[in-house]
C-alpha positions, 0 to 999 in steps of 0.5 A: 963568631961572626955578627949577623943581623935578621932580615924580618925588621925590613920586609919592604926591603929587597935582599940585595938592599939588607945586604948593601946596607948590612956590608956598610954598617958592619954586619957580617952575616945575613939570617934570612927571613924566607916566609911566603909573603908578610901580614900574619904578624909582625916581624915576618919577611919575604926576601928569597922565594924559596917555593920557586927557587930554581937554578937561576935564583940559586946562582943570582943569591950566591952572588950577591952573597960574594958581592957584600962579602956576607955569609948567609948564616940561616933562614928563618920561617918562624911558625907553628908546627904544631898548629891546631888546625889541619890544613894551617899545619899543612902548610905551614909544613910545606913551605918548611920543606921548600925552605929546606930544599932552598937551603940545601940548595945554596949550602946554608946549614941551619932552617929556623923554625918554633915547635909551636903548640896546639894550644886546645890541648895540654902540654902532654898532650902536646909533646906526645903529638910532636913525637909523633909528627916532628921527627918526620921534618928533622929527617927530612932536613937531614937527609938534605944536609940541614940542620932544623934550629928552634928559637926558644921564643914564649910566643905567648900570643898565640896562646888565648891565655897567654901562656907559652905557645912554643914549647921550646922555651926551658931547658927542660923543653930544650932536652925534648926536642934535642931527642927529636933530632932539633938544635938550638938558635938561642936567644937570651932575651926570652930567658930572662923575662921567664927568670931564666939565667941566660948565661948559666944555660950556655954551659950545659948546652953548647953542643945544640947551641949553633946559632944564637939570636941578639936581642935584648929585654926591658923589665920594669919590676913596679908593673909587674908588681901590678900584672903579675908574671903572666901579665896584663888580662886586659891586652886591649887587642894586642895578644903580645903586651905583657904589660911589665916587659919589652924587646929592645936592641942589644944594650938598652936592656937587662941581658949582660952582652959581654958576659954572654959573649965570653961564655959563648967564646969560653965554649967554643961557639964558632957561629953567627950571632944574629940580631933579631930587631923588635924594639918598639922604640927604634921602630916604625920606620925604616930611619928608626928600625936601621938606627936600632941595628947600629946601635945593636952593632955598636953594642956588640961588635967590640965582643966579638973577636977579630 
């Protein structure tokens, strides 16, 4: 198992810059956030041009890879494949596959995306279209060597109710989409605000678990107590504030790391452990957000083995 981080909190920075920084603050692996450019929400990142990404990049990225010593464990292009307008699907669809060549080009195994959801239609309605439109992007990863991993995130913000706006986010789902041809970046923060047991979700899934996110959750049972499991109606502009729960780095919050670690280990998983920072209170600014990685590395470097 190695320790990684995810490059979309620090999208004014270059790769080279997260790089050098990851190396010295004892980080072992980048997960690289490759979206076309930043501004359609938060925690998105440009750090490899993948829609341009010729020889000249492939060779100038491989050495800076071996000039850290880090491995490039994913990117992540985390978007709504199901989206409900065309055109938006469309192009959220062609830079996945850039992404995808990107990756087959420099070797690196896995792309992140959501399933996502149209969020005009039903669930059923829903999945019957993925089956319809999904295998299609799984195969064109495999014919390249690439494995299409999905991060179990709610995204209730992009549902106008606030509902899950990925529906990848219970084992359920997970069966689903693992018919599809998909695999797992799993990530038990989500599962723990929704009343899942992360660590009871290991076991049975280990064979599509091949990357995993480290991110951690903050509940707060007495708001809850007011909004319900569904949260806040009034979000006062903010379609991501629940009202009774928050991201935070890796032990400052509900999830169990040494047990997650063990179970992990205890199934045999070999791959990256990646830090997703979207801690509001080690946020804002780039002191702030690179402060909550060390702590995020201090949490969970002395699980991890070697």
């Amino acid at each position: 198992m190695r320790l990684g981080m995810l490059t979309a909190c620090l999208p004014h920075w270059t790769l080279e810059e997260c790089a050098g920084w990851a190396e010295i603050n004892g980080y072992e692996a980048l997960e690289v956030a490759v979206w076309p450019g930043t501004g359609g929400r938060d925690f998105e990142a440009a750090h490899l041009p993948v829609a341009e990404f010729g020889p000249e990049q492939v060779d100038e990225t491989k050495d800076l890879f071996q000039r850290y010593g880090l491995e490039l464990s994913a990117f992540a292009y985390y978007e709504n494949n199901l989206h409900p307008d065309p055109a938006r699907r469309e192009e959220i669809r062609t830079h996945l596959k850039h992404s995808i060549d990107a990756a087959q080009a420099l070797g690196v195994p896995y792309v992140g995306t959501f399933i996502g959801r149209d969020w005009t239609k039903s669930v059923a309605d829903n999945l019957a279209e993925g089956q319809r439109v999904l295998p299609e992007l799984v195969d064109y990863a495999g014919e390249r060597g690439v494995k299409l991993i999905v991060e179990n995130c709610v995204m209730e913000g992009w549902h106008p109710d606030g509902y899950p706006g990925n529906l990848a986010y219970s084992p359920e789902l997970w069966e689903w989409m693992f018919s599809l041809g998909f695999y797992l970046n799993w990530d038990p923060s989500h599962l723990t605000w929704i009343g899942i047991d992360p660590v009871e979700t290991i076991a049975p899934y280990i064979d599509r678990i091949v990357h995993a996110q480290a991110k951690d959750v903050e509940l707060d049972p007495a708001a809850r107590n007011r909004y319900g499991f569904f949260g806040k109606v009034d979000k006062d502009g903010n379609p991501w504030d629940m009202g009774w729960w928050r991201y935070r780095v890796p032990g400052l919050g509900q999830v169990d790391w040494p047990k997650v670690v063990d179970r992990l280990y205890e199934h045999g998983f070999t791959g990256t452990l990646s830090v997703e920072h979207e801690d509001p209170v080690w946020g804002g600014d780039d002191e702030r957000i690179t402060q909550g990685l060390r702590i995020a590395q201090r949490t969970l470097r002395p699980l991890i083995v070697g």
